[in-house]
TIFI-481930 format. One record per residue: x, y, z of N, C-alpha, C in turn; residue number from 0; residue in three letters. Coordinates in steps of 0.1 Angstrom, whole numbers, plus 5000, padded with zeros to 4 digits. Layout:
<tises>
<tise <X Y Z> <X Y Z> <X Y Z> NUM 'ALA'>
...
</tises>
This chain:
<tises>
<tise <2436 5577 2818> <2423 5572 2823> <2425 5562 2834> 0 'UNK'>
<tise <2416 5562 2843> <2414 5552 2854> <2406 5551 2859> 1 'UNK'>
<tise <2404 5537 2861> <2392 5533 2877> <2398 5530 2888> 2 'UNK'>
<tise <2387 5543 2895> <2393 5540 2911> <2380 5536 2918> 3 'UNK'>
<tise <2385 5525 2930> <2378 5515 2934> <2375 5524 2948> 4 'UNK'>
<tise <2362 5524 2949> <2358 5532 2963> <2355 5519 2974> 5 'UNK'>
<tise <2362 5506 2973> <2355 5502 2981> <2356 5504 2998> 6 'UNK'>
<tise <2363 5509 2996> <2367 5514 3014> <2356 5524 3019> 7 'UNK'>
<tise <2352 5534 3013> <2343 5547 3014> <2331 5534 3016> 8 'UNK'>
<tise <2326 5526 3010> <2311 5519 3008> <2316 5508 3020> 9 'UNK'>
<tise <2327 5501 3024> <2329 5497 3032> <2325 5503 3051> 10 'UNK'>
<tise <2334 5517 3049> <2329 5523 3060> <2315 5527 3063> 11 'UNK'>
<tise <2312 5534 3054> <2296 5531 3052> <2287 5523 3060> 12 'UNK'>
<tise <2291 5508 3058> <2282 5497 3060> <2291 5494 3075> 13 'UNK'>
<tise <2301 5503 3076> <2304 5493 3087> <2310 5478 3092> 14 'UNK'>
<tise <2317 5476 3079> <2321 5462 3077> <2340 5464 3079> 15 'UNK'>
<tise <2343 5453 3084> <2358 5454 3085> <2364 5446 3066> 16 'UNK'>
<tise <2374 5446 3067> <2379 5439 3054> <2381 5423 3055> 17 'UNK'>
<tise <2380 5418 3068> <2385 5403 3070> <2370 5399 3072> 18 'UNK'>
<tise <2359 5403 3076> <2347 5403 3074> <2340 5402 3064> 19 'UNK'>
<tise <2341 5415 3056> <2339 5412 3043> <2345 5403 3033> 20 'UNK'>
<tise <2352 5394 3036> <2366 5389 3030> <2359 5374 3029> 21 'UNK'>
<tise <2353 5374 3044> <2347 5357 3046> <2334 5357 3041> 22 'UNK'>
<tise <2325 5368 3042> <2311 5368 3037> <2310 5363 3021> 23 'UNK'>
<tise <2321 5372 3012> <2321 5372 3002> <2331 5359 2996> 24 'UNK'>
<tise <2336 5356 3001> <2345 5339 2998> <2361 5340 2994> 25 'UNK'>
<tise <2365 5354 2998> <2379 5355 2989> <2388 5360 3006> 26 'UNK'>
<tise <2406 5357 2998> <2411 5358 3006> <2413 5373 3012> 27 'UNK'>
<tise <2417 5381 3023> <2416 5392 3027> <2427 5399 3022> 28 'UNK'>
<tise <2438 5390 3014> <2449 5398 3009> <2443 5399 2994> 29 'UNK'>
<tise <2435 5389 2988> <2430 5398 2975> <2421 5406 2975> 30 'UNK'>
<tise <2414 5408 2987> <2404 5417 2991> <2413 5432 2988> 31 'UNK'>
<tise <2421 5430 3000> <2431 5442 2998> <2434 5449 2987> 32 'UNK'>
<tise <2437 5438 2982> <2450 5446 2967> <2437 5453 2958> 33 'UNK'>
<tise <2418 5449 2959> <2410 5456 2952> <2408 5472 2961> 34 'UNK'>
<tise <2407 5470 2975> <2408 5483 2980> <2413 5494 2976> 35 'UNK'>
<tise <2431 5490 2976> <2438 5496 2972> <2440 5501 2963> 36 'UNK'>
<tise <2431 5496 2952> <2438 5501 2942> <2450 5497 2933> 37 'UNK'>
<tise <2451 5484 2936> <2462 5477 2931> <2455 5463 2922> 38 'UNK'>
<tise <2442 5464 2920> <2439 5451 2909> <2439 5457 2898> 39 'UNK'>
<tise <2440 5442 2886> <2440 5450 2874> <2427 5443 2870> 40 'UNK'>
<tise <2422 5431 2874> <2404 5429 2874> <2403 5426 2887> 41 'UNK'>
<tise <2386 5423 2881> <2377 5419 2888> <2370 5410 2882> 42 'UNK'>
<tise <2363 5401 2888> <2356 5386 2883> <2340 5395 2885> 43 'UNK'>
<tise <2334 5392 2879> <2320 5397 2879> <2310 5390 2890> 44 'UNK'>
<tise <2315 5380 2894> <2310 5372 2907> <2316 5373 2913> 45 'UNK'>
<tise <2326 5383 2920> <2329 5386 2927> <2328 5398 2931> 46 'UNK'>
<tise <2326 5410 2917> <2317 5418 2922> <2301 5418 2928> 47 'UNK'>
<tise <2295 5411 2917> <2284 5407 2921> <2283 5403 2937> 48 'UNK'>
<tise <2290 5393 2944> <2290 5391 2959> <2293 5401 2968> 49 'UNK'>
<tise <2306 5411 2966> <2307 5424 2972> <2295 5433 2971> 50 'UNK'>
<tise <2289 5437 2957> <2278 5441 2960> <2264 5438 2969> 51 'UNK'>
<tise <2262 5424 2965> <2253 5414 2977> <2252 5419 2993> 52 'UNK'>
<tise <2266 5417 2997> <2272 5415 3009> <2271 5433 3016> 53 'UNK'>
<tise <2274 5444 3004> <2272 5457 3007> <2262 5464 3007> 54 'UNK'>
<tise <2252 5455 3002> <2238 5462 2997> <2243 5474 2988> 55 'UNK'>
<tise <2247 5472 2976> <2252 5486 2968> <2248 5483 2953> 56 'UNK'>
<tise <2255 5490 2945> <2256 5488 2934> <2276 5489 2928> 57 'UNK'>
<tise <2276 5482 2914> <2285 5481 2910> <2294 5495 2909> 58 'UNK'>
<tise <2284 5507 2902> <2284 5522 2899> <2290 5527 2915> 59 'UNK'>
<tise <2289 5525 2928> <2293 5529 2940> <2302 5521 2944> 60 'UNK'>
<tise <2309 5512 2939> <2323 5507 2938> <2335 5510 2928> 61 'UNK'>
<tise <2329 5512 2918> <2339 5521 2906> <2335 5529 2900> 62 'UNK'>
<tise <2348 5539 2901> <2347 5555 2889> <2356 5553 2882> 63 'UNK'>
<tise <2350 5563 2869> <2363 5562 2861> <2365 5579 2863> 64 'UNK'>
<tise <2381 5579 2861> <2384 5593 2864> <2395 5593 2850> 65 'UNK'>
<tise <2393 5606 2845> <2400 5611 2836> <2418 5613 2841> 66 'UNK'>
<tise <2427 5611 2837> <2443 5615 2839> <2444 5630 2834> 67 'UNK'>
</tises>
């Protein structure tokens, strides 16, 4: 099982860079990254909460869960 983080796809989308997004939402651009990527093992709920804000989205269009 996993969640994969679409935030890149909802990023392009909106048209937002990562170091942009990075300052809107209050966090560094290298922790920003490592959620991109696919390399976090959480997330703060207020900090989803703010990515969402900042992307006009929902939580559901930043994570899937996909079966292994």
């Amino acid at each position: 099982m996993a969640i994969i983080v679409n935030l890149d796809v909802v990023m392009a989308k909106n048209k937002i860079s990562l170091s942009e997004l990075a300052n809107r939402v209050g966090i560094t651009n290298a922790n920003l990254s490592i959620l991109k990527n696919n390399k976090a093992k959480a997330i703060r709920f207020s900090t989803l909460e703010a990515i969402c804000r900042e992307l006009n989205c929902q939580p559901a269009d930043l994570l899937e869960y996909k079966k292994e």
